[in-house]
C-alpha positions in Angstrom: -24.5 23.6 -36.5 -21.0 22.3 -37.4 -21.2 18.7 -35.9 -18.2 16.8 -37.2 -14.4 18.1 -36.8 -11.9 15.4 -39.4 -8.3 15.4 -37.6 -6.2 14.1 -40.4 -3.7 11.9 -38.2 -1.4 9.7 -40.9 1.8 11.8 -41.3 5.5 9.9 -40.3 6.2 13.2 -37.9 9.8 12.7 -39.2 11.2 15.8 -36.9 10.6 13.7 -34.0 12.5 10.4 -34.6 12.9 8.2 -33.5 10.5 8.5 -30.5 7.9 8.7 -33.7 9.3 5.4 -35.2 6.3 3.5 -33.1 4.7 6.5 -31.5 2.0 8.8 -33.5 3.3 12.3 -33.1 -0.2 13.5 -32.4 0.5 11.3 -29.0 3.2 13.0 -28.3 2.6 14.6 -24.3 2.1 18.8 -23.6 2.6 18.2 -20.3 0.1 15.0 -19.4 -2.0 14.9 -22.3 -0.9 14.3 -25.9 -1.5 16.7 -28.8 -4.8 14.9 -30.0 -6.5 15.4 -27.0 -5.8 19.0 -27.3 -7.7 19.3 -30.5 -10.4 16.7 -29.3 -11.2 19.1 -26.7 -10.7 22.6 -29.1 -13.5 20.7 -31.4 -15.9 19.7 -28.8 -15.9 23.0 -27.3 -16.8 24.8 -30.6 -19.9 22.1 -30.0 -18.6 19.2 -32.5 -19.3 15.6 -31.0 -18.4 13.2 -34.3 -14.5 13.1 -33.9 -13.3 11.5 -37.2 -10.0 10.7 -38.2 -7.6 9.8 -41.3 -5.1 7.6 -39.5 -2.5 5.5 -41.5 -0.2 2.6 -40.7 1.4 2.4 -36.8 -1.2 4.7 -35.5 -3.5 2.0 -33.2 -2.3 4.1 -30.3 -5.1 7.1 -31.2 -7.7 4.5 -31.4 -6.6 2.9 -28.7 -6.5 6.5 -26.8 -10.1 7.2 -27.1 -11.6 3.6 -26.3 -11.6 1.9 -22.6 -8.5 0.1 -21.3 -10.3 -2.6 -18.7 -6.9 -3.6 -17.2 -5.7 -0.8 -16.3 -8.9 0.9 -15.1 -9.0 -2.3 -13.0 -5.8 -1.5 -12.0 -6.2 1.9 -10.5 -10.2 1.2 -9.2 -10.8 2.9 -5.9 -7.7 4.2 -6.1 -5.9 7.9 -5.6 -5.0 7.6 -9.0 -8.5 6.9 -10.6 -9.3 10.7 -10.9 -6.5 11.2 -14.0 -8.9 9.5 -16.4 -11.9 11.5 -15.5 -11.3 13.7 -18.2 -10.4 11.4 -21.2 -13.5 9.5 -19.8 -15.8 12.8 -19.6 -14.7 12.8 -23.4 -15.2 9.4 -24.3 -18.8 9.9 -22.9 -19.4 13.0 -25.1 -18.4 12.1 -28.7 -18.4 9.4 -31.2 -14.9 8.1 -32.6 -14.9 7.2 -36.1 -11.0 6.1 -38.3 -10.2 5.4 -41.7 -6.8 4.7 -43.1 -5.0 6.8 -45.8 -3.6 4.2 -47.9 -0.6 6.9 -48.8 0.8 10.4 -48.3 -0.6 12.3 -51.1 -0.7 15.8 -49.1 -3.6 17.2 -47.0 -6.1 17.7 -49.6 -5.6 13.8 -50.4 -5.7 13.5 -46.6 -8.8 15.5 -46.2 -10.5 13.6 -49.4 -10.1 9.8 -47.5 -12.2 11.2 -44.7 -15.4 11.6 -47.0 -17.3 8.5 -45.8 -16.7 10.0 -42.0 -17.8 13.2 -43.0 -20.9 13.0 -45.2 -22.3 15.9 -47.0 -22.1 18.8 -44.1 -20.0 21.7 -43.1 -17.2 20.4 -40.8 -14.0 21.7 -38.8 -10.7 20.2 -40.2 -7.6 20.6 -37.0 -4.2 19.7 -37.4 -3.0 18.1 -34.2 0.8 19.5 -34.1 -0.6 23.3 -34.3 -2.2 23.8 -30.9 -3.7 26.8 -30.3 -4.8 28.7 -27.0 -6.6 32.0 -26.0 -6.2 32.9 -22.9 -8.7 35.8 -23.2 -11.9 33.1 -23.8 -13.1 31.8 -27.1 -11.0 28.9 -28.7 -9.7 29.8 -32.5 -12.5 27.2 -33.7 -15.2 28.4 -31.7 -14.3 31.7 -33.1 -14.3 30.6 -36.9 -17.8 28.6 -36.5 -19.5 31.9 -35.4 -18.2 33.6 -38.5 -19.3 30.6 -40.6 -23.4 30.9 -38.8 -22.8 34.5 -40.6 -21.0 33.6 -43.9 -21.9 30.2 -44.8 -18.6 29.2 -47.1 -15.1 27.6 -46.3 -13.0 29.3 -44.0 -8.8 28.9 -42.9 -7.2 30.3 -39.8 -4.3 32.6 -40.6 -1.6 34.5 -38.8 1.2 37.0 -39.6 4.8 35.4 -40.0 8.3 36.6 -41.1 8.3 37.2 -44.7 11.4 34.7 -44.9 9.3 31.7 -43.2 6.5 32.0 -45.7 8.1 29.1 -47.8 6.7 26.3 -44.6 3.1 27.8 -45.5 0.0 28.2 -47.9 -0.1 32.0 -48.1 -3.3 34.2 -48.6 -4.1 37.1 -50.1 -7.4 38.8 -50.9 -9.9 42.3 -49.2 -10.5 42.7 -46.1 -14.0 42.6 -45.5 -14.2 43.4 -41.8 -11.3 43.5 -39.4 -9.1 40.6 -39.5 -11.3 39.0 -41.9 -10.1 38.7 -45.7 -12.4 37.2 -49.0 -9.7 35.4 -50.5 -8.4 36.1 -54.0 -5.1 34.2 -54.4 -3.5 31.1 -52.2 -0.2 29.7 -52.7 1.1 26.6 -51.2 4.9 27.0 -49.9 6.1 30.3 -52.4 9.5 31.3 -52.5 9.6 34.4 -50.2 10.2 37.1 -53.1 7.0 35.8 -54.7 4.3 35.9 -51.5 1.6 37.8 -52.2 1.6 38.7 -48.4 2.5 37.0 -45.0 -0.8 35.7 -44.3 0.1 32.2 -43.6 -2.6 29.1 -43.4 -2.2 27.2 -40.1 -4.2 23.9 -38.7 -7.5 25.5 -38.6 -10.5 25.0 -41.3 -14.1 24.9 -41.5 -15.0 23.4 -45.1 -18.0 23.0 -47.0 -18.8 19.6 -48.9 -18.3 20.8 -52.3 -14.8 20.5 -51.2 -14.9 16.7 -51.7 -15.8 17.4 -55.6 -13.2 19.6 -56.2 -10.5 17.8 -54.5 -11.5 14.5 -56.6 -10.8 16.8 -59.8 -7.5 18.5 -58.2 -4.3 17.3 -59.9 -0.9 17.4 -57.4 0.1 20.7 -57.0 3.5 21.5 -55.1 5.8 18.6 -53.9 3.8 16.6 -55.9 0.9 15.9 -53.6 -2.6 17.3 -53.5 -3.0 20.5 -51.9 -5.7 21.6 -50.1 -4.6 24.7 -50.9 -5.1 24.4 -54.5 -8.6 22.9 -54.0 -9.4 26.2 -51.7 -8.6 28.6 -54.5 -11.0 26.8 -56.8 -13.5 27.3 -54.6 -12.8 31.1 -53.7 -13.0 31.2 -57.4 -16.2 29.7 -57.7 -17.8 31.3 -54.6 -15.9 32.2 -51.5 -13.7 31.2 -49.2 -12.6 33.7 -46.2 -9.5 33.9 -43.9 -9.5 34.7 -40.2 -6.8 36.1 -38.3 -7.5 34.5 -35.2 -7.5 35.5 -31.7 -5.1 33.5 -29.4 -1.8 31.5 -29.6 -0.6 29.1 -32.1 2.5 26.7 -31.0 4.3 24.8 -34.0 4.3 21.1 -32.1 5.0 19.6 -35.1 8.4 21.0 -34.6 11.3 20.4 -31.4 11.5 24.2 -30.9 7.7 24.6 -30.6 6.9 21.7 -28.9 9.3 22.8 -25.8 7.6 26.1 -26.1 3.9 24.6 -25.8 5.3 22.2 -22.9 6.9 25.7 -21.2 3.9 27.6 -21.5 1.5 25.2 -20.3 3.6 24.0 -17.8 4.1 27.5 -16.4 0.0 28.1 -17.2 -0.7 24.6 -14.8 1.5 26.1 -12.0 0.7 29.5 -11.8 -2.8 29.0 -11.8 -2.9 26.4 -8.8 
């Protein structure tokens, strides 16, 4: 149903340099496969093939990532090695790469808003890169959130519970609960101080959107830090109609920090051996 999944990529991923001073974070390896493919394969799994992305300057290397590199497939031909490209290959085959450049940081919702041409006027999955998710017990967190959009039909964000004191790093939800783990949205507030979060529900990389989104992001003045919020352009909408948030089933690692990206090369590095 859901067919296109936008993977805004054009952030400095300034708590990694100065390996990020010519390297995209989103390249950045869990174990043998950077953080993009990760989310590549999260959104072709919840059966999206149109992969689209909001790149910005220094980031070839993600285009580069999902096109053919003749010399060294030459390279490694026939060889023992040839194997450790079947996969990026199998996803090559599978889904269509599309890139436009975000001429500045404006925020996500800005972000989000360049990617309109690639999108067009359906439904689609938004993932952040640096917040890699895994459940162990089956379905993947976007997998989960399309079926509750086949039954819903509006805009929907992944949540999860966090400390009350690290609320101030999120956009922060409060609403009903209208079955379990699943809230209509009432109020959203990007980055509050702590004393003033209406709960500890915090936004993370996960979104399915609907296209009215582009309209009401166009309108949407800059919000906190003085960049457009995605977060302000969601309340608008639960406002208008309705927006939902998921607690989701599974594991979120913060890549886009040091500390969680040694916990997400831990974990699947420990997953890789004990399952061999």
């Amino acid at each position: 149903m859901i067919q296109t999944c936008l993977f805004p990529a054009a952030g400095y991923g300034t708590r990694f340099l100065p390996a990020t001073k010519s390297l995209p974070k989103e390249m950045l390896p869990i174990l043998t496969k950077p953080l993009i493919h990760y989310g590549v394969d999260e959104a072709r799994e919840a059966g999206m093939r149109n992969m689209a992305f909001v790149t910005g300057r220094g980031k070839r290397a993600l285009e580069d990532y999902f096109d053919i590199s003749y010399e060294l497939e030459h390279q490694i031909a026939g060889s023992n090695k040839e194997y450790l490209l079947s996969e990026i290959r199998d996803l090559m085959s599978s889904c269509s790469f599309s890139f436009t450049r975000q001429s500045a940081m404006k925020g996500l919702g800005h972000a989000i808003y360049t990617g309109k041409n690639l999108v067009g006027d359906e439904p689609f999955g938004v993932i952040l890169a640096d917040d890699l998710c895994v459940n162990e017990d089956g379905v993947n967190v976007m997998s989960q959130m399309t079926q509750i959009y086949e039954k819903y039909r509006c805009s929907i964000v992944a949540v999860m519970e966090v400390p009350k004191q690290n609320v101030s790093s999120y956009g922060v939800v409060n609403g009903k609960f209208i079955e379990d783990d699943l809230m209509m949205v009432s109020d959203m507030v990007e980055k509050p101080d702590p004393k003033d979060a209406p709960t500890n529900l915090a936004i993370i990389g996960r979104y399915i959107l609907t296209p009215d989104i582009f309209e009401i992001l166009e309108t949407t003045n800059p919000g906190k830090n003085g960049e457009i919020q995605i977060t302000d352009a969601l309340l608008k909408q639960a406002q208008n109609g309705m927006v939902l948030a998921y607690k989701f089933k599974g594991r979120r690692f913060d890549c886009g920090s040091v500390s969680g990206f040694v916990e997400a090369t831990n974990f699947f590095y420990e997953h890789d051996n004990g399952s061999k």
